[in-house]
C-alpha positions as CSV (number, residue, x, y, z in Angstrom):
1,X,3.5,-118.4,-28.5
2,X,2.4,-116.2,-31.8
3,X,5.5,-116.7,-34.3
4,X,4.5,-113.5,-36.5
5,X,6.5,-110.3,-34.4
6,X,5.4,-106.8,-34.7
7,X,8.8,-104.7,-36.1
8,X,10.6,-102.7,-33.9
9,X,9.8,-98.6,-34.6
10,X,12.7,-97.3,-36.0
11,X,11.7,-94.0,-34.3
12,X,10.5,-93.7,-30.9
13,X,9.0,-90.1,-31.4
14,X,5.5,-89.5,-32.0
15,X,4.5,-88.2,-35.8
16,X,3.8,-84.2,-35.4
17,X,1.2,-82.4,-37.0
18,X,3.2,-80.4,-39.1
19,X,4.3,-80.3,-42.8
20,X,8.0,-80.8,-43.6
21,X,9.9,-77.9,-44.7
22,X,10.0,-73.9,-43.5
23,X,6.4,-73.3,-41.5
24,X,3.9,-70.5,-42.5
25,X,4.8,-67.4,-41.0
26,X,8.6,-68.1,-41.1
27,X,10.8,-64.9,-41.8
28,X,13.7,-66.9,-44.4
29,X,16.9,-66.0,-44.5
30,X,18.9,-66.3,-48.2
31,X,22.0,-65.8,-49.1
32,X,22.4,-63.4,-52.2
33,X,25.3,-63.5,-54.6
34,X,28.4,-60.5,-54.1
35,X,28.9,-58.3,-56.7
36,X,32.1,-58.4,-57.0
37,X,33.6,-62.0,-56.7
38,X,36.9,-62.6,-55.3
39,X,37.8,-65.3,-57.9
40,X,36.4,-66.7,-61.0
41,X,36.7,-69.6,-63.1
42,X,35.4,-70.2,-66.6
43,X,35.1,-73.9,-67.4
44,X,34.6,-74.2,-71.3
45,X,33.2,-77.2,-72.7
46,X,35.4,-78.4,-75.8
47,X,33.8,-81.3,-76.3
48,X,30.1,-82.6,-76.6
49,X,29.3,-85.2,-73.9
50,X,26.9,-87.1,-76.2
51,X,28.8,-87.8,-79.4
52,X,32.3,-86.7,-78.4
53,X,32.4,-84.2,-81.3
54,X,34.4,-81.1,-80.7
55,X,33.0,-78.0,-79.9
56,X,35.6,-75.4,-81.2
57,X,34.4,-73.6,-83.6
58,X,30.6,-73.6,-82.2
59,X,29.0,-70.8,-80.1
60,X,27.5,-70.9,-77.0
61,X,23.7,-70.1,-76.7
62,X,23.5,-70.1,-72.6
63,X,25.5,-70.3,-69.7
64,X,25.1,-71.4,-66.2
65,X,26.3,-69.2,-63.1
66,X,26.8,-70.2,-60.0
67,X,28.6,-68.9,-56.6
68,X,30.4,-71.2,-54.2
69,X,30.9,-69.8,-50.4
């Protein structure tokens, strides 16, 4: 008897031909942001992450915005 073993597939489907992801031709659907939120938080950062130096008296330059459903 041979001692080497093939490994057991951990899939029994066959590989398609097609890529991963949305296919060509696909109509996608997102979903945009409201106007008007219902509720909004501001989360200020008052101190810097890197150094731990405080962040009081300096102005922001950007902001990130994001909407949670």
């Amino acid at each position: 008897m041979d001692s080497k073993r093939r490994p057991v597939p951990k899939a029994l489907r066959l590989r398609g031909n097609k890529k991963n992801g949305g296919q060509e031709g696909h109509v996608g659907r997102t979903l945009e942001p409201v106007e008007e939120p219902d509720h909004i938080e501001v989360h200020v950062a008052d101190r810097c992450t890197v150094c731990g130096a405080t962040l009081e008296d300096v102005e922001a330059d950007d902001y990130q915005k994001r909407q949670v459903f």
